[in-house]
N, C-alpha and C positions, 0 to 999 in steps of 0.2 A: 431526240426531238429538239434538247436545248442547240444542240450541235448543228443542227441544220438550220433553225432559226438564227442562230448567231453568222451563220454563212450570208445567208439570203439578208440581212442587216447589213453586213461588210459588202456583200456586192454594191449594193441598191446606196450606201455611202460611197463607195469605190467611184460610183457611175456619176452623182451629183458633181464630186469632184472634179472629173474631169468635163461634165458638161458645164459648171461654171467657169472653167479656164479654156472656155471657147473664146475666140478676139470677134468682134461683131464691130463691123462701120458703119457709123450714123450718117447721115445725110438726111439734108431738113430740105423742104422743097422750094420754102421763102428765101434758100440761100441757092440753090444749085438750080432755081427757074426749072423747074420740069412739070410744071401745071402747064396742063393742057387745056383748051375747051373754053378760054375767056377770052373777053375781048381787048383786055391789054395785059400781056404776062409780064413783060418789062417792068411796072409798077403795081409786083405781085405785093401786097401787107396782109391780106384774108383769103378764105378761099369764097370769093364774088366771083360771080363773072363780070363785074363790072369796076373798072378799077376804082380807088377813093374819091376822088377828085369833084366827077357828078354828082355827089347826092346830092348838094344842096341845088344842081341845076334841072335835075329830073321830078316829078311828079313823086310822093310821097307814094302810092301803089307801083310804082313802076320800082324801084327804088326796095322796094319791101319784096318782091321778085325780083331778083340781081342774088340770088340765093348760088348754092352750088351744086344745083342739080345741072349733070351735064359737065362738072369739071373731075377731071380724071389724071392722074400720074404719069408720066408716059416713060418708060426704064426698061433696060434688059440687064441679066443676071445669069451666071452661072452658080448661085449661093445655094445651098440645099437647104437652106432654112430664111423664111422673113419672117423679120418683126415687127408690129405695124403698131405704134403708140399715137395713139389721136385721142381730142377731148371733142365731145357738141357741147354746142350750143345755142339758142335760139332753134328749138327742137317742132316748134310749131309753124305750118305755113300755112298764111293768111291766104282764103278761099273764096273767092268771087262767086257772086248766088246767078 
């Protein structure tokens, strides 16, 4: 029993090991512009769809919608594995009655 549990330990470490020494490339999408779905990608800094410049020329409701619903990645890949590290924020969206 200790002898098979000592196996299934050396594997299940065997395997970490080599799944940490996988090489995985980053790519950020503020740097390689691959946001889709706004209205100026060129001066991508958030994901808006609306790029920084207007806020202060647009209506404070208009402006508070310019959210990123409707903006999307656009990428092709042969990788057999993605990793997708994103943070929110501003998790609430203001609701017209």
């Amino acid at each position: 029993m200790f002898l098979k549990a000592s196996f299934m330990a050396l594997m299940l470490f065997s395997l970490l090991i080599v799944k940490g020494q996988q090489k995985y490339t980053w790519f950020s999408p503020f740097e390689d512009k691959h946001v889709e779905g706004r209205l100026d990608y060129q001066k991508l800094t958030a994901f808006n769809r609306l790029p920084d410049e207007p806020e202060k020329q647009v209506r404070k409701p208009v402006w508070d919608r310019a959210n990123a619903a409707g903006v999307y990645i656009d990428f092709q890949t042969s990788a057999s594995e993605i990793i997708v590290q994103y943070q929110v924020t501003g998790i609430q969206q203001p609701r017209s009655s």
